[in-house]
C-alpha positions as CSV (number, residue, x, y, z in Angstrom):
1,X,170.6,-20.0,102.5
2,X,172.3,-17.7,100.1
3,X,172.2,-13.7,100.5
4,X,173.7,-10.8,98.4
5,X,176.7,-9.3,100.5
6,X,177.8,-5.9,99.6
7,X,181.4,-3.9,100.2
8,X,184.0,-1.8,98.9
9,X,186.7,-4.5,97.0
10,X,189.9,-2.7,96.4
11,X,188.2,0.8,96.3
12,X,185.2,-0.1,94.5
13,X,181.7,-1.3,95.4
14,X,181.5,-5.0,95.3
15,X,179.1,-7.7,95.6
16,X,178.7,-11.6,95.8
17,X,175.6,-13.8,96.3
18,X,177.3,-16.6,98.9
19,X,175.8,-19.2,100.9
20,X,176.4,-18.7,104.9
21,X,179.6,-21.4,104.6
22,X,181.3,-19.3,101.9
23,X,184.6,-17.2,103.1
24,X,186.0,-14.2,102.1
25,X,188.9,-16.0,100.4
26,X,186.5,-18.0,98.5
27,X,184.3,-15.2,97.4
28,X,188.1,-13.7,96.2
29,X,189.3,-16.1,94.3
30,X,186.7,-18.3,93.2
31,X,183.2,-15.6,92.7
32,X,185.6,-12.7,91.8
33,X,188.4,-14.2,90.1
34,X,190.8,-12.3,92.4
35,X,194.0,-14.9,92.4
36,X,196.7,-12.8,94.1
37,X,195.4,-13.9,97.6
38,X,196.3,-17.2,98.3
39,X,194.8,-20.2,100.5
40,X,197.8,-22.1,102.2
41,X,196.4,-23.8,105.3
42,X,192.9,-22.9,105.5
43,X,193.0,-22.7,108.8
44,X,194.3,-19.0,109.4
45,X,197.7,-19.9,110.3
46,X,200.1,-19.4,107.9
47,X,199.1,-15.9,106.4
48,X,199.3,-16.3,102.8
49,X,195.3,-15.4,102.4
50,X,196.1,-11.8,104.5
51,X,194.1,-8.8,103.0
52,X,192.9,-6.1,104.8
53,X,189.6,-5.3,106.1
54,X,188.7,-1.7,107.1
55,X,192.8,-0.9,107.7
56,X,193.6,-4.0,109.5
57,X,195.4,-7.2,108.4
58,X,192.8,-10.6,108.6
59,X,193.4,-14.1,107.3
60,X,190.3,-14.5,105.0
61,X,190.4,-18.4,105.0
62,X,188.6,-18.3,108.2
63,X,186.6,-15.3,107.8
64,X,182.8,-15.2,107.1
65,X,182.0,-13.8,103.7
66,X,179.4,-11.9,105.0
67,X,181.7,-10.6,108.1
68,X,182.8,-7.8,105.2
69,X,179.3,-6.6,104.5
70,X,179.2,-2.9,104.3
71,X,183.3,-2.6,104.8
72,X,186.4,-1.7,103.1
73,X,188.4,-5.3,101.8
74,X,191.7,-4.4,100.0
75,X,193.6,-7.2,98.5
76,X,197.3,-7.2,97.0
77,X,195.4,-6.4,93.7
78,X,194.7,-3.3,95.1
79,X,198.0,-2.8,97.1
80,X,199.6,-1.0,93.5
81,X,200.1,-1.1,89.6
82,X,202.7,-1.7,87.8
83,X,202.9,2.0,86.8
84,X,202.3,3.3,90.6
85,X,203.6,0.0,92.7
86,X,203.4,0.6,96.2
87,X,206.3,0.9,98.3
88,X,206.4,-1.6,99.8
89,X,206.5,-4.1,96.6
90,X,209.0,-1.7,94.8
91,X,210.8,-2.6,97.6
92,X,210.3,-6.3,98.1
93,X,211.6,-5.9,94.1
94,X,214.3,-4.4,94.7
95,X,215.7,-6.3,97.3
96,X,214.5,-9.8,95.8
97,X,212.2,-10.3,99.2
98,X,210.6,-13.3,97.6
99,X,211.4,-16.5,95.8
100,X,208.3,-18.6,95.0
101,X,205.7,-15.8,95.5
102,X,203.1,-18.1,97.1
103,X,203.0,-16.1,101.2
104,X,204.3,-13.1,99.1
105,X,201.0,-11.5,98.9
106,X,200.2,-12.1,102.4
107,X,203.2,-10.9,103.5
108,X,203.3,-7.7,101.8
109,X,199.1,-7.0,103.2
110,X,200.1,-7.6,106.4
111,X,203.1,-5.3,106.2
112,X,200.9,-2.7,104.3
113,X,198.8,-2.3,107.7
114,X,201.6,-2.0,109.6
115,X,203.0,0.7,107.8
116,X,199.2,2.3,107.8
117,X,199.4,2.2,111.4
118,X,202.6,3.5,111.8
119,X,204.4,4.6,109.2
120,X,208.0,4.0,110.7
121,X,207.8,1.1,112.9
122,X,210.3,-0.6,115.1
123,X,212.6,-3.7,114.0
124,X,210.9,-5.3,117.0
125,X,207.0,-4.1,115.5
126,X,207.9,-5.5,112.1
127,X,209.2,-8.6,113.2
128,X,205.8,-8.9,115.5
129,X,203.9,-8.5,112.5
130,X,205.2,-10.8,110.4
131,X,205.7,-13.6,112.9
132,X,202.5,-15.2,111.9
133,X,203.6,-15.6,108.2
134,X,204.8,-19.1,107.1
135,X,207.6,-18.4,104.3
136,X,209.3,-22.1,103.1
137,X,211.5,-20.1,100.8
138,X,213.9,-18.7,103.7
139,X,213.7,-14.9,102.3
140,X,212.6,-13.6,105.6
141,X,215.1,-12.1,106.5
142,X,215.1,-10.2,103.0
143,X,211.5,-9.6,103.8
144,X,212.5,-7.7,106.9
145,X,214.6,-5.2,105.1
146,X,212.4,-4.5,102.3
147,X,209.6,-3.3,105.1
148,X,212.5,-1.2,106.7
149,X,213.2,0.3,103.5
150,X,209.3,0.8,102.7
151,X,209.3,2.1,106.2
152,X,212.4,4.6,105.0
């Protein structure tokens, strides 16, 4: 059965007719045409779908589409600009805290909660929050400093 589901994407009112099966990362990527977040394992393991919902950090693989009705969704699209980047991805620039790109996004949402939370978190906090992210690349350590210097 398919139903109108309403929110706030990326600061702005939003809404997608879905069936009950459709997820959040569906609804992103295929009804909005959103492609920043990414679907790695489907499953909700590896990270690379992260966005935040209402200031925390979900994996929208495995999350209802209609679990967002009525709240805030913020996806790396809306993270920054190119003219205003956030700091966290000048910093991930800066410091070449990528290589492929494809957990990038998931990464840097994730991260971006953190830092919401608490604005200059320990080593150990960052390292907590990013254990769930599956990077192939081997930037992670890259990764960590660019948060600390977001986090600077």
């Amino acid at each position: 059965m398919a139903s109108e589901v309403r929110f706030t994407l990326n600061g702005r009112a939003a809404s997608v007719r879905a069936d009950d099966a459709q997820t959040l990362l569906d609804a992103l990527r295929g009804t909005l045409g959103l492609r920043g977040t990414r679907c790695g394992c489907a499953l909700g393991q590896c990270g690379a779908c992260c966005v935040i919902v209402d200031e925390r950090a979900v994996t929208s693989c495995d999350l209802p589409l209609e679990a967002v009705a009525g709240r805030s969704v913020t996806t790396v699209e809306g993270l920054g600009t190119r003219a205003a980047p956030h700091r966290l991805q000048t910093a991930f620039i800066e410091l070449q805290a990528l290589q492929c790109g494809y957990c990038t996004s998931g990464i840097l949402m994730r991260a971006a909660a953190l830092l919401e939370r608490d604005p200059h978190p320990a080593e150990a906090d960052i390292r907590a929050a990013l254990a769930h992210h599956l990077c192939r690349c081997g930037v992670h350590d890259r990764v960590l400093r660019a948060v600390r210097m977001a986090a600077a």
